[in-house]
C-alpha positions in Angstrom: 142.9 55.9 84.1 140.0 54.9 82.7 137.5 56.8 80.4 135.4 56.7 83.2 137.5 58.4 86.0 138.7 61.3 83.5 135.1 61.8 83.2 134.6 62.3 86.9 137.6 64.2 87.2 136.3 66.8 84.6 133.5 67.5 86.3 135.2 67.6 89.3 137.6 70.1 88.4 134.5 71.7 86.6 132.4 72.0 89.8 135.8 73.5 91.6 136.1 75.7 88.6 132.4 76.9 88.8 132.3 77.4 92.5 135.6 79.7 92.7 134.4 82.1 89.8 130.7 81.7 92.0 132.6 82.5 95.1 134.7 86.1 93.2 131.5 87.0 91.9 130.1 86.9 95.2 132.9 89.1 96.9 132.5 91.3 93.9 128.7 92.0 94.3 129.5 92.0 98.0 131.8 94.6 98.2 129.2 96.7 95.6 129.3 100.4 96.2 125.6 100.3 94.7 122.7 100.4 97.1 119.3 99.9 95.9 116.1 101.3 97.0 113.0 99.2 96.6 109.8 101.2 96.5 106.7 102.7 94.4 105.6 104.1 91.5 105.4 107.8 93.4 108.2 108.0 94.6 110.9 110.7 93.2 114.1 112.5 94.7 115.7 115.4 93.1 119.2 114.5 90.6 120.6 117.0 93.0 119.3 115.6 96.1 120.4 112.1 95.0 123.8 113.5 93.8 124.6 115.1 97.5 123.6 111.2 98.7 126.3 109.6 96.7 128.8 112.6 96.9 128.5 112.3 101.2 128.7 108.5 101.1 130.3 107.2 98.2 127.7 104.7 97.5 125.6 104.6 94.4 121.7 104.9 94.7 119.3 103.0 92.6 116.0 102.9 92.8 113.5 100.0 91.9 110.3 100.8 91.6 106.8 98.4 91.9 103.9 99.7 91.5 101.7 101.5 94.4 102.9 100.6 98.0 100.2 97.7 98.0 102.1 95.8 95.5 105.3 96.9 96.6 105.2 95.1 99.7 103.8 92.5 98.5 106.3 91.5 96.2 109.2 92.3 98.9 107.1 89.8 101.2 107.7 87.1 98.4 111.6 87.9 98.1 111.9 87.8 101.8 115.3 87.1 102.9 116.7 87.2 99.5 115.5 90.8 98.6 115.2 92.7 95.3 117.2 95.7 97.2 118.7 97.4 100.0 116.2 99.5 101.6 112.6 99.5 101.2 110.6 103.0 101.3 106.7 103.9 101.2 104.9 101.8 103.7 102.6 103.7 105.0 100.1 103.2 108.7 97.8 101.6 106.8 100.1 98.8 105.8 102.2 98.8 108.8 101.3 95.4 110.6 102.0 93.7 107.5 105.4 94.7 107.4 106.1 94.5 110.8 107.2 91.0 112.5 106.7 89.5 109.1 110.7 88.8 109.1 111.1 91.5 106.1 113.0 94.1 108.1 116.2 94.5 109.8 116.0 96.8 113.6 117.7 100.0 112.7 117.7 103.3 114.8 118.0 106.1 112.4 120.2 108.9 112.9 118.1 112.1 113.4 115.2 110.1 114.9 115.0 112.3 117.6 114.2 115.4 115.5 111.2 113.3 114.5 107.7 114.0 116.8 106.6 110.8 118.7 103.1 111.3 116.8 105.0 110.1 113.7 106.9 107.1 115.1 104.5 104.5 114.8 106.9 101.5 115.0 108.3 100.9 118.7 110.3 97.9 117.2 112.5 100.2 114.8 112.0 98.0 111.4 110.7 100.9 109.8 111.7 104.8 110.3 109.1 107.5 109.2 109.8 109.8 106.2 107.1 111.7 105.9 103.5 112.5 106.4 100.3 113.9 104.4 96.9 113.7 104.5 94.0 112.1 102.4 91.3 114.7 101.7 88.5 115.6 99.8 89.1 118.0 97.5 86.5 120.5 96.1 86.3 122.0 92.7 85.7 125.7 94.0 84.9 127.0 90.5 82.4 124.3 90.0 80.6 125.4 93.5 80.7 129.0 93.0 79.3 128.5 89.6 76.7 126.3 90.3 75.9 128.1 93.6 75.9 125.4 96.0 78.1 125.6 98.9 80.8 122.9 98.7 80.7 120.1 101.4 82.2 120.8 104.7 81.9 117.3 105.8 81.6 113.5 104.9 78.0 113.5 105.9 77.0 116.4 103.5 77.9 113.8 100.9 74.9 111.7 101.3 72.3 114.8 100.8 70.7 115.0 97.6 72.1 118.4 96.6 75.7 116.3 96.0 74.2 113.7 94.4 76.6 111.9 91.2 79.0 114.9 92.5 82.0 112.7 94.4 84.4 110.5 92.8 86.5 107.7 95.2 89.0 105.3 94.6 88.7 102.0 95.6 90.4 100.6 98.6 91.3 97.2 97.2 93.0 98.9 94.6 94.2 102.1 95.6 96.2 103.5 98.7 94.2 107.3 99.3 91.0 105.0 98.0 91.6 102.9 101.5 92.7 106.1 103.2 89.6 107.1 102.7 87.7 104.4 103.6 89.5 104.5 106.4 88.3 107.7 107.7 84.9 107.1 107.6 85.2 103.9 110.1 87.3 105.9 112.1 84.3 108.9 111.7 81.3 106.2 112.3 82.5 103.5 113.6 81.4 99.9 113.4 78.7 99.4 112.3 78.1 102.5 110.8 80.7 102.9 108.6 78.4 100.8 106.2 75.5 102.1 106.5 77.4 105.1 105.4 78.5 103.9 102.2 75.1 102.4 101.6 73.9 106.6 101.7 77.0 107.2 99.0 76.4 104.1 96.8 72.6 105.5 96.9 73.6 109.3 96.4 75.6 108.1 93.2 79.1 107.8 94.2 81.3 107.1 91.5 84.3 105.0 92.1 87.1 104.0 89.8 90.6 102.1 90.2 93.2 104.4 91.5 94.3 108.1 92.1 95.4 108.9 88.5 91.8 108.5 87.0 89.8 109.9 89.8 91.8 113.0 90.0 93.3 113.8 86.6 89.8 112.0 84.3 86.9 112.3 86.6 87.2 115.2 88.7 86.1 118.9 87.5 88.8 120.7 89.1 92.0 119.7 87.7 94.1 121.6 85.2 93.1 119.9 82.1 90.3 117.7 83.3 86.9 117.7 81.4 85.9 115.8 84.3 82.3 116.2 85.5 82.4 115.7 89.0 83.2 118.6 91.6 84.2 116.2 94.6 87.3 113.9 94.6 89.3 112.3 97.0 93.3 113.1 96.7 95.9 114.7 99.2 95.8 117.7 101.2 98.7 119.1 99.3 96.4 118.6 95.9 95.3 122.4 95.9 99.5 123.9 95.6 100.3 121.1 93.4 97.5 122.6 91.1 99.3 126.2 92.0 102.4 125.2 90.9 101.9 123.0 87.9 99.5 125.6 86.1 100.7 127.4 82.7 99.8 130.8 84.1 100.2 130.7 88.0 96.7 132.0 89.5 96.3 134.5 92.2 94.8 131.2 94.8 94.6 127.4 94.2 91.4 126.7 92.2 90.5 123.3 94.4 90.6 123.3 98.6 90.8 120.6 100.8 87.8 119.8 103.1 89.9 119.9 106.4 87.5 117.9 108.5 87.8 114.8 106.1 91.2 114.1 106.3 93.0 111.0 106.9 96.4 111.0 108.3 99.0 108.9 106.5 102.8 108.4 107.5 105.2 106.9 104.9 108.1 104.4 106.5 111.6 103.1 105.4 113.1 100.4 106.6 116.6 98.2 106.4 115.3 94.8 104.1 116.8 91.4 106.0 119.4 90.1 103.7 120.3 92.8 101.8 123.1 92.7 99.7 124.3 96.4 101.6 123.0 96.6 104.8 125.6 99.5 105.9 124.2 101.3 102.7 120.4 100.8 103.2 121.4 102.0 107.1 123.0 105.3 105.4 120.3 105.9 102.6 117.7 105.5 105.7 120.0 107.8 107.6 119.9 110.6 104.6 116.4 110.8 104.2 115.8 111.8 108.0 118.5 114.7 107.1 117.8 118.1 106.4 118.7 117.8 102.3 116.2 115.2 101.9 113.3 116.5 104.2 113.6 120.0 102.3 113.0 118.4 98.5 110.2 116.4 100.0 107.4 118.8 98.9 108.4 119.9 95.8 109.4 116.1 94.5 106.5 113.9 96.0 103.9 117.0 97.7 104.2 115.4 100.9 104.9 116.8 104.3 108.8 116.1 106.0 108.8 114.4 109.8 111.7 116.0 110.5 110.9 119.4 112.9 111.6 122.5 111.2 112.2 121.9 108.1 111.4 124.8 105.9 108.5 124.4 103.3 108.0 125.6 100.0 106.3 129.2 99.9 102.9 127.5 98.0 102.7 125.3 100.9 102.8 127.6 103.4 100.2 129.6 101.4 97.7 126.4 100.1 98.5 122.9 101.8 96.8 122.2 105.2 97.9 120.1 108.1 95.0 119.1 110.4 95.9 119.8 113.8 93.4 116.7 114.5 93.2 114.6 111.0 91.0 111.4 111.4 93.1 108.6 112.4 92.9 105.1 113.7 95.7 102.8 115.3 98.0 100.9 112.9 97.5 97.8 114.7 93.4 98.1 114.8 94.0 98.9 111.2 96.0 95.2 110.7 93.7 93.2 112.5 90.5 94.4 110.6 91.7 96.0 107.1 91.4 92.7 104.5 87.7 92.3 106.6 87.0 95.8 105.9 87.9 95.5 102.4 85.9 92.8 102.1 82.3 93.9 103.3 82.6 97.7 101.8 83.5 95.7 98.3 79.7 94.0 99.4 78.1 97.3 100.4 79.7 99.3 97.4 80.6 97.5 94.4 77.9 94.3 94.7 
């Protein structure tokens, strides 16, 4: 045999080599009792919660987190087919349509879906299952109003009279998911093309708008514990106020901040099987477990938002300080897909330009 031939030989029995110890490894990761969870920075479950997870279906939860649910999805929409994880959690309505169709999601009925109201189940195609719900508010510093002895705002449009003026703080939509809640509401308040001329009134009455959440709530506004900030008026959650109960060093007699009721902006957070995951039957029981009564319960308490499924027991501070419009301001998810990047677009002109 000539040098030659051994040469081809070796390789060949290389490439046979590489392929069988390819083809174990993929049994092995196959047959993985792990089952990953891809979703955002917010997101949190109790040890115990997670703990009753594994312990009921012997598979191992880990969670990969990514940034807000904007950049979330969009790096699962880049690793489509070959995903980062299992199960995918924390679309919300307002990024619905991008999820939807787009060839990211496997159809999956949950178990305990029907303990879930119809209002909540946004996705007829069953890609993504909702998890829970809250609401995007204005929240007032009641302190600051009382104070100052001005009446706090009991609507959107008080925030364009002069006695508010350089009092709100607002995220930005492009950067921020409560930022485009928020911007959200007002077109569903005024319409097109109103919802401009609106923000034109703000940008003129000194709104002040920064990046994300975490600045405009904890730096900017007045009324949260620890904040020097100097502005009374901030938009955040309508669970904000017993978050602000429960976290303070010396629990006070009522929340210090409120929610402005009329404001708010419903928002429903989704999961969803990812197509080509590594553990489809986990992602289908992880999905499955978060509809159940363990999960629904710690919702509150871990992530101050609101469970789908009906009657699930709340958290004594939320019965006492978190509101639930009956009617919040909503618009359809797929209005909201066709027109959301335009929208972005021309209140970036209006606001920021």
């Amino acid at each position: 045999m000539t040098k030659c031939h051994k040469l081809v030989g070796a390789l060949a029995l290389a490439g046979l080599l590489a392929a069988l110890v390819a083809s174990v490894a993929g049994a092995s990761e196959g047959s993985s009792k792990d089952v990953v969870l891809v979703t955002h920075d917010s997101f949190a479950i109790p040890k115990a919660v997670k703990s009753a997870f594994e312990q009921q279906t012997g598979y191992r939860l880990r969670i990969l987190q990514g940034g807000d649910a904007g950049e979330m999805l969009n790096r699962a929409l880049l690793t489509k087919g070959n995903p980062q994880g299992d199960a995918i959690f924390g679309v919300d309505n307002n990024l619905l349509s991008r999820a939807v169709g787009a060839g990211l999601l496997e159809r999956y009925t949950a178990k305990g879906l029907a303990r879930v109201p119809r209002a909540y189940r946004l996705d007829a195609t069953h890609e993504l299952t909702p998890v829970d719900h809250g609401d995007v508010c204005l929240n007032v510093d009641k302190r600051w109003f009382t104070s100052h002895r001005l009446a706090p705002p009991v609507g959107l449009g008080d925030l364009t009279k002069p006695a508010y003026r350089k009092l709100l703080v607002v995220e930005n939509p492009a950067t921020s998911t409560p930022g485009l809640a928020f911007m959200l509401a007002t077109i569903a308040r005024y319409g097109e093309p109103g919802w401009e001329g609106y923000w034109k009134k703000l940008r003129a009455n000194g709104v002040l708008v920064v990046d994300g959440w975490e600045e405009a709530y904890t730096a900017r506004f007045s009324g949260a514990g620890g904040s020097k900030g100097d502005r009374p008026i901030v938009v955040s959650y309508a669970t904000s106020p017993p978050a602000e109960v429960i976290f303070a060093k010396v629990r006070p007699k009522t929340a210090p901040t409120a929610a402005v009721t009329s404001t708010c902006f419903r928002q429903v957070e989704l999961a969803g099987v990812l197509k080509g995951a590594k553990n489809p039957a986990g992602a289908k029981a992880l999905v499955d477990f978060m509809l159940g009564e363990r999960f629904q319960a710690s919702l509150p308490d871990s992530m101050f938002v609101l469970p789908v499924r009906s009657g699930t027991p709340l958290p004594a501070a939320f019965r006492r300080y978190a509101v639930s419009p009956a009617k919040p301001l909503e618009l359809p998810a797929a209005e909201i897909g066709r027109n959301r990047d335009r929208w972005v677009d021309e209140w970036t002109s209006v606001v920021l330009r």
